[in-house]
N, C-alpha and C positions, 0 to 999 in steps of 0.2 A: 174245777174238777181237781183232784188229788189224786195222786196215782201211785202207787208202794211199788218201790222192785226188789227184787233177791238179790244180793252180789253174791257171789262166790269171793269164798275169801273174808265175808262181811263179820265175822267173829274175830278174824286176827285185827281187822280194822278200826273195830269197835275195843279190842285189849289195847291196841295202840295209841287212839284217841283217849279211853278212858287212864293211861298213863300219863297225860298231860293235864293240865290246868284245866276247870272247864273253858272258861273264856277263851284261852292259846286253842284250846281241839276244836270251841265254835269256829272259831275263825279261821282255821287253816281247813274246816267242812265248809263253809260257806264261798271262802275264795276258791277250792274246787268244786263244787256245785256250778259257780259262777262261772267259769270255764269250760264246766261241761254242758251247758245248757246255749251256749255260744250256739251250735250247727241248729238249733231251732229258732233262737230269736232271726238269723239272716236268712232260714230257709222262710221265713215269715215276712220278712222286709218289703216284699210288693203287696202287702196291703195297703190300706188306706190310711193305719196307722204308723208313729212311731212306736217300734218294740224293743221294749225291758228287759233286760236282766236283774230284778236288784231284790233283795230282801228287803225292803222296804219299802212302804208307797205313800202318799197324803194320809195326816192321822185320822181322816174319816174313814180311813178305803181299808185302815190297818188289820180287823177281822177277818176282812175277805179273802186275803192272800197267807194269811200267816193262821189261820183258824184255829184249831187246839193246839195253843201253845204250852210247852213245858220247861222243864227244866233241860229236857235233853233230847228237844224238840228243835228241828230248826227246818224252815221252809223257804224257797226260793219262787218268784214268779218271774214266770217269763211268759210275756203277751202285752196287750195294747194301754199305751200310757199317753194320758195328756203331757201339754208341754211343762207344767205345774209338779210334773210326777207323780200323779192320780188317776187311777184305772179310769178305763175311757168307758163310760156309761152306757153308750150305744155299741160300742164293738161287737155284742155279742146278738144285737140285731142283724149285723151281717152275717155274723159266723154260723150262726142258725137258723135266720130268717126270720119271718113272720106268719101267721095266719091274714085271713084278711081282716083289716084294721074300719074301725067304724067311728066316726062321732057320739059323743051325747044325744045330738040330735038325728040320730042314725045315716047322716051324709055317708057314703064309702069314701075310704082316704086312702085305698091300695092294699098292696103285698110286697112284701121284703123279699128276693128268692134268697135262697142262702147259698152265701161265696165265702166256703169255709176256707180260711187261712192259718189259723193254729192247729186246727188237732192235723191237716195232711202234712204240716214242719213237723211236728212230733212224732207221729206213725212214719215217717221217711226217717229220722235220725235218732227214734225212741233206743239203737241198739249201741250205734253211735257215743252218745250222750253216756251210756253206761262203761262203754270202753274208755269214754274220758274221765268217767269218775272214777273208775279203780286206780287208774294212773296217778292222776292230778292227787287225787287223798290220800297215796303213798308217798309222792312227791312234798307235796305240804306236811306231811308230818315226819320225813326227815328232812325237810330244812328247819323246822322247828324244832327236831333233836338237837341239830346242830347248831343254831343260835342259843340254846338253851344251853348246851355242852360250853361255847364259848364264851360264853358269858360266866358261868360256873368256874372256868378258867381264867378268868381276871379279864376279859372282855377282848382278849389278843387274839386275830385273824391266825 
């Protein structure tokens, strides 16, 4: 699931980013991303999985989480990863459940109920997470003025 939100602010954000390199502005959005997505991956941690933060997964699993990619596109997942760093396959059997499941040979083999663990960390800290991105991507793009500044100055603290 993919989900847009509005910042307020998000045009100065985006002049500020678009002032920097592109690589320097992914990176200083990604390590705040990373940071704001924190209060969901731990409000999710009594699941049955280990949970992610990372912009990256197994190069099998890599459409799934990063989907329309671009040039000035960039996307964060946070939810259930094997030990390998590869989305957990089954995860979203518990998060949502099942119907009743049958064999080939029409045997019944059960129901899954659904014991959703990601979207209630998300819908708890969906407000959260945006209070940390405004923060963190103001933070991150003036330490990056600043390493940029001093370095432009012969590299001296």
């Amino acid at each position: 699931m993919s989900m847009k939100m509005k910042i307020e602010g998000a045009g100065d954000i985006e002049r500020a980013l678009g002032a920097l390199a592109r690589g320097t502005a992914k990176g200083a959005t990604r390590r705040a991303m990373k940071k704001a997505l924190q209060p969901v991956a731990r409000a999710a941690e009594g699941s049955p999985f280990v949970i992610a933060v990372t912009s990256k997964l197994a190069p099998r699993q890599k459409g799934r989480a990063r989907g329309d990619r671009g040039r000035s596109k960039l996307a964060m997942y946070v939810g259930p990863v094997q030990q390998d760093g590869s989305h957990a396959p089954e995860a979203h059997l518990i998060e949502f459940g099942t119907g009743d499941r049958y064999h080939k040979s029409g045997k019944y083999v059960g129901a899954v109920m659904a014991d959703p663990f990601m979207r209630p960390a998300w819908d708890a800290n969906r407000e959260r997470v945006l209070s940390i991105l405004k923060r963190e991507i103001w933070a991150e793009i003036e330490k990056t003025v600043e390493r940029e500044r001093r370095k432009a100055a012969g590299g001296s603290k």
